[in-house]
TORLO-648818 format. One line per 2 residues: their letters; for each residue x, y, z of C-alpha. Coordinates in pm, 1 decimal. Layout:
A = X Y Z; ...;
***
This chain:
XX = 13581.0 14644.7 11903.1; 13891.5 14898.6 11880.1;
XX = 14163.1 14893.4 12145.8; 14461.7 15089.8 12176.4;
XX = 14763.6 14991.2 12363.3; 15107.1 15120.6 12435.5;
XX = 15414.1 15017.9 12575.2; 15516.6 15294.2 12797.6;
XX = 15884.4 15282.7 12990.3; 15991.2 15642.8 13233.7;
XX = 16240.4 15744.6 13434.5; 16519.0 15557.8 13203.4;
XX = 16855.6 15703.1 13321.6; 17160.8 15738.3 13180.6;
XX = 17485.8 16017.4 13239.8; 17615.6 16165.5 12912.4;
XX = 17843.7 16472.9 12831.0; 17537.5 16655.0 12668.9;
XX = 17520.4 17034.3 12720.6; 17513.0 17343.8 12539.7;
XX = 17882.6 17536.7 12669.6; 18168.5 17300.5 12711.6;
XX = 18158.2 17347.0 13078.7; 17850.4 17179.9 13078.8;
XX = 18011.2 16902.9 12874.3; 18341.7 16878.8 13087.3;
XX = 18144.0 16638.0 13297.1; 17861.7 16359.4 13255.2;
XX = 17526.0 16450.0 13331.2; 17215.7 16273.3 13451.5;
XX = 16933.8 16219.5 13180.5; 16570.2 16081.6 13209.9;
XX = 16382.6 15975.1 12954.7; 16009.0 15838.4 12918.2;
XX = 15871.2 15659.1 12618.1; 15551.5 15550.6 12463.7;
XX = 15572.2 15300.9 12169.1; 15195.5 15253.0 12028.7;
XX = 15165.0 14958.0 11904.2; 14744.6 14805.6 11956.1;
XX = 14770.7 14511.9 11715.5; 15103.8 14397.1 11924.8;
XX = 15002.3 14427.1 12229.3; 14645.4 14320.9 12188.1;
XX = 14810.0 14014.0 11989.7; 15020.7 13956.1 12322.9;
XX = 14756.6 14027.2 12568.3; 14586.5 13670.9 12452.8;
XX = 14894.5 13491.3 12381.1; 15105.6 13587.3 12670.8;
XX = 15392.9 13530.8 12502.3; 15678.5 13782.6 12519.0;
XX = 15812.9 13699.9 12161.3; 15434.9 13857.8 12062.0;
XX = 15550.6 14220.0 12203.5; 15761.5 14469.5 12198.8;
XX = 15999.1 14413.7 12474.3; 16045.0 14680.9 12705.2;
XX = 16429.4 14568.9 12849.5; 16491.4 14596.7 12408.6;
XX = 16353.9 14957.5 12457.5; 16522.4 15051.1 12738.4;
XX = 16864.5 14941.3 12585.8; 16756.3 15121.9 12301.4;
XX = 16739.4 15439.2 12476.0; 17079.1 15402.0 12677.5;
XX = 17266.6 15325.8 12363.9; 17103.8 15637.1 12136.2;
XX = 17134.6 15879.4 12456.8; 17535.5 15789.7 12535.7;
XX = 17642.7 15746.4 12184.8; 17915.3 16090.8 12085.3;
XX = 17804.7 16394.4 12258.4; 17513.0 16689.7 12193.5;
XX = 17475.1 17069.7 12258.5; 17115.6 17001.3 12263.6;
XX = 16841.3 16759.8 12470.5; 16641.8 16791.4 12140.3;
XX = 16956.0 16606.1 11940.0; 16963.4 16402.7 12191.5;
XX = 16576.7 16301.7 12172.5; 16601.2 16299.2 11766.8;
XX = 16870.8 16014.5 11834.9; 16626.2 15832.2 12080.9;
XX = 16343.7 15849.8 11877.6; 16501.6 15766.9 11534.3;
XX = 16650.8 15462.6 11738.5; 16317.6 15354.3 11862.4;
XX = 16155.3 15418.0 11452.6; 16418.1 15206.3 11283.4;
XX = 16334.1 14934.4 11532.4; 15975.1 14971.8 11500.8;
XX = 15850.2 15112.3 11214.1; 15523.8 15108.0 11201.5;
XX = 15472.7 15222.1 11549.9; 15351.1 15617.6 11693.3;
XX = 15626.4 15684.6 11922.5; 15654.3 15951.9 12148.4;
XX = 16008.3 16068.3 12359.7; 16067.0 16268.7 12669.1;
XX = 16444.9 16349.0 12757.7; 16483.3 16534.0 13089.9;
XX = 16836.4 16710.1 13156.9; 16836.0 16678.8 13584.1;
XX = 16956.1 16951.2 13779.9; 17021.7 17190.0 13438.0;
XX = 17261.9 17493.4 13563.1; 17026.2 17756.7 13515.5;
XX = 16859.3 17990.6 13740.0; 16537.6 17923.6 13969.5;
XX = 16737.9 17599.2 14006.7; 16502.9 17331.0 13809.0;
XX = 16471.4 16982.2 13891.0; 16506.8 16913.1 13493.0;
XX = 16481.5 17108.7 13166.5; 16266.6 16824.5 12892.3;
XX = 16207.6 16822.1 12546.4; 15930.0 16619.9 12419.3;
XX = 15929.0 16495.1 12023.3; 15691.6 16207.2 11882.3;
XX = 15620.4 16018.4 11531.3; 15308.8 15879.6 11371.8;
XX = 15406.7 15698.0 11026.8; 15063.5 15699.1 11024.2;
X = 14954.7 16035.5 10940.8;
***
């Protein structure tokens, strides 16, 4: 039998001075981000041993995410979600990942609740 699995974290929050005109970046900013780590032999191996140290810990991904997505400063969400993801990679290789940054409230008209960019990795392929 074949099972899949993924360790999925969203709404992750953190303020940043991210923004493309240095207005934007004047103050800090709200950010949301969602993540997927795949990972079926890991969680599979944890779904029978119960056993946290079997896993990928989701508090370690969060962290993860607050520490790429605050450290220096971006014009872009999609630097921003290169950081996050390359973050997540280094710390699990061998794992598909996939990365959602939302900018909340972007100034731009129609008034959005966010403006996202999406990016994801499969060492795999």
């Amino acid at each position: 039998m074949t099972q899949s699995g993924a360790i999925v974290v969203r709404g992750i929050t953190f303020e940043a001075h991210h923004g493309a005109s240095a207005a934007e970046r004047e103050r800090t900013r709200r950010f949301e981000v969602d993540v997927e780590v795949h990972a079926p032999e890991t969680i599979g191996r944890a779904a029978r041993s119960d056993q946290l140290a079997d896993t990928i810990d989701y508090r370690e991904v969060c962290a993860l995410v607050v520490q790429a997505g605050t450290a220096g400063t971006c014009h872009l969400i999609e630097t921003v979600a290169a950081r996050i993801l390359d973050a997540l990679g280094e710390r699990h290789p061998a794992s598909a990942i996939s990365v959602e940054v939302r900018k909340v409230d972007p100034p731009c008209p129609g008034s959005p609740r966010s403006a996202a960019v999406r990016l994801s990795r499969d060492p795999g392929r």
